[in-house]
Wavefront OBJ file of the C-alpha trace (Angstrom):
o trace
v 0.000 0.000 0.000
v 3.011 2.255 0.729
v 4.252 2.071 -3.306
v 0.437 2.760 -4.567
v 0.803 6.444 -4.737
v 4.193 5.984 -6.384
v 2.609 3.627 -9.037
v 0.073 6.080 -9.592
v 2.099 8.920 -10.353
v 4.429 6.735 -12.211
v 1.456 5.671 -14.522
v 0.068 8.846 -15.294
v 3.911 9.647 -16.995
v 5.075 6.784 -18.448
v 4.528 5.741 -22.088
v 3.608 2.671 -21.054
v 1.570 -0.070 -18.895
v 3.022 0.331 -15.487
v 2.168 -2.698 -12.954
v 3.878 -3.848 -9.279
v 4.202 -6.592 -7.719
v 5.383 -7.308 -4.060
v 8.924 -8.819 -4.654
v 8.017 -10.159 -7.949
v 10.393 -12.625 -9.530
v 12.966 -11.205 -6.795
v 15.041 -13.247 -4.488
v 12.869 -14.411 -1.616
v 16.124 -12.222 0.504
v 14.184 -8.828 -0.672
v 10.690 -10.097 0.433
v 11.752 -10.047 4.419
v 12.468 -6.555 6.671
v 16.321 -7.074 6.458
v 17.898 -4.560 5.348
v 19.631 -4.777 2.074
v 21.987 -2.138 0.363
v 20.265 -0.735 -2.786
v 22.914 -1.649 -5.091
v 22.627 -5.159 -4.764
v 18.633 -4.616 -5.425
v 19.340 -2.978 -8.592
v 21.609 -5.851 -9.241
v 19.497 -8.482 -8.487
v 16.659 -6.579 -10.695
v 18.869 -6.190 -13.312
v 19.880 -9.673 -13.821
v 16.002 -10.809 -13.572
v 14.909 -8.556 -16.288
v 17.720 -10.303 -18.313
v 16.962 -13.945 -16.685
v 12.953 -13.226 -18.081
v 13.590 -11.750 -21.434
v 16.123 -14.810 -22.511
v 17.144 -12.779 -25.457
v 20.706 -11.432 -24.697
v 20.494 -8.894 -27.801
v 16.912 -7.176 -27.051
v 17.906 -7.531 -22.983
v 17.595 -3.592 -21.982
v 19.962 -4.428 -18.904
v 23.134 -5.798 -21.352
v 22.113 -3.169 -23.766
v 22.406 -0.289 -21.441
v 24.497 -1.472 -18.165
v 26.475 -4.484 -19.091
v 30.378 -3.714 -18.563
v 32.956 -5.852 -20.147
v 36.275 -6.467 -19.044
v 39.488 -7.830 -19.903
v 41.121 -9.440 -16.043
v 44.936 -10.159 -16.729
v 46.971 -11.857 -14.451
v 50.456 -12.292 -15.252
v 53.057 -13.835 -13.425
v 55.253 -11.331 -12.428
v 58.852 -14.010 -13.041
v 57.645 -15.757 -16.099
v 55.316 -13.359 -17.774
v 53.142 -16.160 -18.459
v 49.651 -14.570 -18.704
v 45.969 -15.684 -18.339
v 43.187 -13.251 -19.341
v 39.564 -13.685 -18.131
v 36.677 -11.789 -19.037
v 34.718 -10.190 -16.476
v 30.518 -9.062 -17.184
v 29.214 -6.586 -15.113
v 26.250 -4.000 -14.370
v 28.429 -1.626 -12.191
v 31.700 -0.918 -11.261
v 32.229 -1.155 -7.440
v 34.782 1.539 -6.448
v 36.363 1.619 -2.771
v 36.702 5.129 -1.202
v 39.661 5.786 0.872
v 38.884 7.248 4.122
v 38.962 10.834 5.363
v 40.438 11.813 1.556
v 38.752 14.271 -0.503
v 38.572 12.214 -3.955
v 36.985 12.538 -7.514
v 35.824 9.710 -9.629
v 38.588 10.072 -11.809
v 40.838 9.029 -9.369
v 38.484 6.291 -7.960
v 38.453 4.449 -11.437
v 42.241 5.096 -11.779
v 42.819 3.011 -8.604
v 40.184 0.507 -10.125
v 42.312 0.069 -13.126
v 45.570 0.176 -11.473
v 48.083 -2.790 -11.889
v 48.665 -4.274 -8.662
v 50.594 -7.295 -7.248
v 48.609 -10.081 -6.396
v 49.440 -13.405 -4.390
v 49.061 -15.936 -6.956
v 50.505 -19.354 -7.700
v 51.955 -19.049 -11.669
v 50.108 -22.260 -13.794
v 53.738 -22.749 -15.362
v 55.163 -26.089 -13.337
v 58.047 -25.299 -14.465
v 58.138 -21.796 -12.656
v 55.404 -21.978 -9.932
v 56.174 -18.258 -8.587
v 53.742 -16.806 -6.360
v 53.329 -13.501 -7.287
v 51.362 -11.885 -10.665
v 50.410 -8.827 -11.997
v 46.913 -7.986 -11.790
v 45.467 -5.583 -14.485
v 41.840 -4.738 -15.911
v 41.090 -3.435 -19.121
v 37.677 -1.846 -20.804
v 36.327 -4.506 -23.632
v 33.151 -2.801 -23.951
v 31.475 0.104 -22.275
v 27.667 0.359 -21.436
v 25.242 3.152 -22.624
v 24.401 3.908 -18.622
v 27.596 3.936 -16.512
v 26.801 2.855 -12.909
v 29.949 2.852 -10.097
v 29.157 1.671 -6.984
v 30.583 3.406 -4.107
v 31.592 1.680 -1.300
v 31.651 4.134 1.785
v 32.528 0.994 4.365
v 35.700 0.104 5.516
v 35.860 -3.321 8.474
v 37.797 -3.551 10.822
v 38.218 -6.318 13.297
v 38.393 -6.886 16.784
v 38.773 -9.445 18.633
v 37.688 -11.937 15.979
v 34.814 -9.599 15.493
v 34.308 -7.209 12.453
v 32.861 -3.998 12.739
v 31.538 -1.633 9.612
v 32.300 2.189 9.511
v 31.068 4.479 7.280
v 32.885 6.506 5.536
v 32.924 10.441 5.206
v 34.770 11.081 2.214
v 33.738 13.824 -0.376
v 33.644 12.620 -3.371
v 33.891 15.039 -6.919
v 31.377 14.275 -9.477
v 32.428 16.443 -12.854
v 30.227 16.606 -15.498
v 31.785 14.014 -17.800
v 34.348 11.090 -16.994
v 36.648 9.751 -19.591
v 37.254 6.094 -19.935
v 40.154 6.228 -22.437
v 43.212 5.527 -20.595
v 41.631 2.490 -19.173
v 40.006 0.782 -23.028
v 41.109 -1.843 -24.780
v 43.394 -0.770 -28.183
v 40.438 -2.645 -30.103
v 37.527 -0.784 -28.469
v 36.016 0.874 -31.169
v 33.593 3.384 -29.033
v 35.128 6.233 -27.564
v 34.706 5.648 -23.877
v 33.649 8.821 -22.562
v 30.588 9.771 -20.939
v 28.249 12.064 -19.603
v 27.735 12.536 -15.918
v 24.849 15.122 -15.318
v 23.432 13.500 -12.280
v 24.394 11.545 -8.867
v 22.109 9.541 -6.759
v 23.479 8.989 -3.667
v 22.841 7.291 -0.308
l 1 2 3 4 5 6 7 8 9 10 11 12 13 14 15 16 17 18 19 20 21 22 23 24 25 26 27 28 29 30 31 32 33 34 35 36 37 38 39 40 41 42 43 44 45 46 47 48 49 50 51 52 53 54 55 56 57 58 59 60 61 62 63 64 65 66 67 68 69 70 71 72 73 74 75 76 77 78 79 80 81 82 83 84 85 86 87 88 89 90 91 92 93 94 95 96 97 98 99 100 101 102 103 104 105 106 107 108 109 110 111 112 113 114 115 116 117 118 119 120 121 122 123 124 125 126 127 128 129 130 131 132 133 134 135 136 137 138 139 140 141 142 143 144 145 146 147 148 149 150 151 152 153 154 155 156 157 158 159 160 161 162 163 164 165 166 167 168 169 170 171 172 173 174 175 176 177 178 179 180 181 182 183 184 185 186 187 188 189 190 191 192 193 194 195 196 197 198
């Protein structure tokens, strides 16, 4: 009953039929009072609009939000490199805390190379240590980054969540280019007139 003014109003705007449903085709996780962080709503209604439709090339959730990326991990004595591609709706960013920081910088740290503890798959080598890099195969039409403004800490075998208070910079439009694939053919760029956040 709380949604039927909502539905209303939505209705008299849209261009077409607009209908709810109490947690329809949704995880039974989202039909309970727990509380669950919106992003992984949005995630779990993206990936039921695509689960219904069954047609990956009319899905409006791959046509608009689907990231694709290029995961390399190379071993950082051999070289020997294995490269796995990653699908996604969003891009979950971690925000440093007490920094002021701007997306741009966010999505550099995303894309950074970084060392990662990982045994080579050359038995001849075996080293434990690779390179970790990501690169943009395909952009969507709809960029969504997930902010994550929680850091854990534990204590005492116990971990405890703290929000954090960092201000983040939003410009107008955030350019994906240093972080594309040579054989992306869009030029990943986009606009950024708007920022929902809570």
């Amino acid at each position: 009953d709380l949604l039927r003014q909502y539905v209303k109003e939505l209705s008299r705007v849209a261009s077409c039929y607009v209908s709810a449903h109490p947690n329809a085709g949704l995880p039974n996780e989202f039909g309970e009072y727990d509380q669950h962080d919106a992003m992984e709503f949005l995630t779990v209604l993206l990936e039921t609009i695509e689960n219904e439709i069954g047609d990956a090339a009319a899905c409006p959730s791959r046509k608009n939000f689907l990231w694709r990326i290029d995961h390399e991990l190379k071993c950082a004595a051999c070289g020997k490199a294995n490269t796995i591609q990653e699908t996604m709706y969003a891009l979950t960013l971690q925000i440093e805390p007490d920094e002021r920081e701007s997306v741009e910088t966010l999505l550099e740290r995303f894309f950074a190379t970084e060392s990662v503890h990982r045994k080579c798959d050359d038995e001849a080598c075996r080293h434990e240590t690779s390179q970790s890099s990501r690169r943009i195969v395909s952009q969507p039409k709809i960029l969504l980054l997930h902010l994550k403004r929680f850091s854990a800490t534990y204590e005492r075998g116990e971990m405890h969540l703290h929000k954090l208070s960092a201000s983040i910079r939003l410009p107008r439009s955030v350019s994906l280019r240093l972080f594309a694939d040579e054989s992306e053919d869009r030029s990943p760029g986009v606009e950024t007139p708007r920022a929902d956040s809570h």
